[in-house]
C-alpha positions as CSV (number, residue, x, y, z in Angstrom):
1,X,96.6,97.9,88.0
2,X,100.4,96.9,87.2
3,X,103.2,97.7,89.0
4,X,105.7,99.9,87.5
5,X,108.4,98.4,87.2
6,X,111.1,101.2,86.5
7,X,112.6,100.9,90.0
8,X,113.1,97.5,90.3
9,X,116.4,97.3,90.7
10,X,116.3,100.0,93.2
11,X,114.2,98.0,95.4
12,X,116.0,94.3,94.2
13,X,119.4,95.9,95.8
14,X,117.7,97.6,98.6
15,X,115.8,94.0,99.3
16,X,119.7,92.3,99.2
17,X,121.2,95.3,101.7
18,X,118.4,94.7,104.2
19,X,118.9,90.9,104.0
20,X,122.8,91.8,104.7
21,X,123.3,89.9,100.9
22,X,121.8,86.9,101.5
23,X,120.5,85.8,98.0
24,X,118.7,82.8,99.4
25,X,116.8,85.2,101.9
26,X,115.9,87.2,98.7
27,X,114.8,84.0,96.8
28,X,112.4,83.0,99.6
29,X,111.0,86.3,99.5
30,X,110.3,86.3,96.0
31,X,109.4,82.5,95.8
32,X,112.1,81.7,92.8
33,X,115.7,79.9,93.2
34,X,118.4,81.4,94.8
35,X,120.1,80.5,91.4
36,X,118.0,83.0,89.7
37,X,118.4,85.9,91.9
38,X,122.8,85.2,91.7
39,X,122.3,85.4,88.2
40,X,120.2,88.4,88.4
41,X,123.3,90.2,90.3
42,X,126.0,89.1,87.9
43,X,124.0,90.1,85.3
44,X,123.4,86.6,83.6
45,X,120.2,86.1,84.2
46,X,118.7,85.2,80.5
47,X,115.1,84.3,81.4
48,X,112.1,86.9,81.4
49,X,113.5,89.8,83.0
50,X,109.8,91.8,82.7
51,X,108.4,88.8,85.2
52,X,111.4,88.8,87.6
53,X,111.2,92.9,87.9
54,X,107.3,92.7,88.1
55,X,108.0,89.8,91.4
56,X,110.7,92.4,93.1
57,X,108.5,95.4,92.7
58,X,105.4,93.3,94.1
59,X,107.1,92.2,96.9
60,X,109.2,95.1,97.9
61,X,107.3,97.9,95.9
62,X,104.2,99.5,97.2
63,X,102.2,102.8,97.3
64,X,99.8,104.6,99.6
65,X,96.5,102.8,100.1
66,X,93.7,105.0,100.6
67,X,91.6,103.3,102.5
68,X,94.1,102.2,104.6
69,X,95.6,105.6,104.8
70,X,99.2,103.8,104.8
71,X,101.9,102.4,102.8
72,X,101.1,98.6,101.7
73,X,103.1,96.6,99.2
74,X,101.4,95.2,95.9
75,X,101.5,91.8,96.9
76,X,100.0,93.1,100.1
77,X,97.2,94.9,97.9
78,X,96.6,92.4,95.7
79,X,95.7,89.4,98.2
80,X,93.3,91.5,99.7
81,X,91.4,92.9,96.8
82,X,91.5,89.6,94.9
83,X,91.0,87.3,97.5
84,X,86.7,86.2,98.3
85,X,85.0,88.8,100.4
86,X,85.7,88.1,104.1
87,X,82.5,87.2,106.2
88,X,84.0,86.9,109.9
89,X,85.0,90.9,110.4
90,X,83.3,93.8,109.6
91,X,86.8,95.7,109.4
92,X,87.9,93.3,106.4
93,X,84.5,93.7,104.7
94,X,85.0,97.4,104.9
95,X,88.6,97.1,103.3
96,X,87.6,94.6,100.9
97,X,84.4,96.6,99.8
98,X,86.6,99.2,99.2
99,X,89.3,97.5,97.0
100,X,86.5,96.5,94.6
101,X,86.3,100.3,93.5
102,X,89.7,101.2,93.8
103,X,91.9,102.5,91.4
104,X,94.8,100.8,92.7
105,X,93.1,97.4,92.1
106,X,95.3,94.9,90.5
107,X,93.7,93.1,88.1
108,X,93.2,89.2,88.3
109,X,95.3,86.8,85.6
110,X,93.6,83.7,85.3
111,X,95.9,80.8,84.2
C-alpha cells in the first residue's frame, strides 16, 4: 500500500510546530538535509516533491492497525511487515504473521 499523500503538508507543519520550528529536528526525522526541508517552507524546494511528501507522510502519517488495534505510523508499519519473520517472540510472530495478509501492507521497492 502507498501512503496518501494529500495531507502532507498538514502533517510537515504539524511535525515543525511540535519540534517548536526546528528544521534540523525535522530533517533528522525525515533522514534528508535540513537544507531541503528550509527550502520546502519557503517554497523553493525544486527537487521531487512526490518523494519528499511520501517521507513526511511515512514518518508523521499513519492509520489504525488492525491487529494492533492502535494508531501506528507507515514507517512504523512498514518495518514490521517487511522486515524477516522474527523467531525470538511469539508476540512478533503473531504481528508479523498478520502483516503478511494485511491490507495495509506496504509493498517492498527493491533498488
Amino acid at each position: 500500500m502507498t501512503p496518501d499523500t494529500s495531507n502532507w503538508r498538514v502533517l510537515f507543519d504539524q511535525a515543525l510546530a511540535a519540534a517548536k520550528g526546528s528544521k534540523t529536528v525535522v530533517a533528522e526525522q525525515l533522514n534528508v538535509s535540513r537544507t531541503m526541508v528550509s527550502l520546502v517552507v519557503a517554497g523553493k524546494y525544486h527537487g521531487n516533491m512526490n518523494a519528499f511528501a511520501v517521507r513526511v507522510v511515512e514518518a508523521y502519517g499513519g492509520f489504525d492497525c488492525p491487529h494492533l488495534g492502535a494508531r501506528i505510523t507507515y514507517a512504523g508499519c512498514k518495518g514490521h511487515a517487511l522486515s524477516a519473520a522474527p523467531t525470538s517472540s511469539a508476540r512478533d510472530a503473531r504481528h508479523w504473521l498478520a502483516c503478511q495478509s494485511c491490507p495495509h501492507k506496504p509493498t517492498e521497492i527493491k533498488p
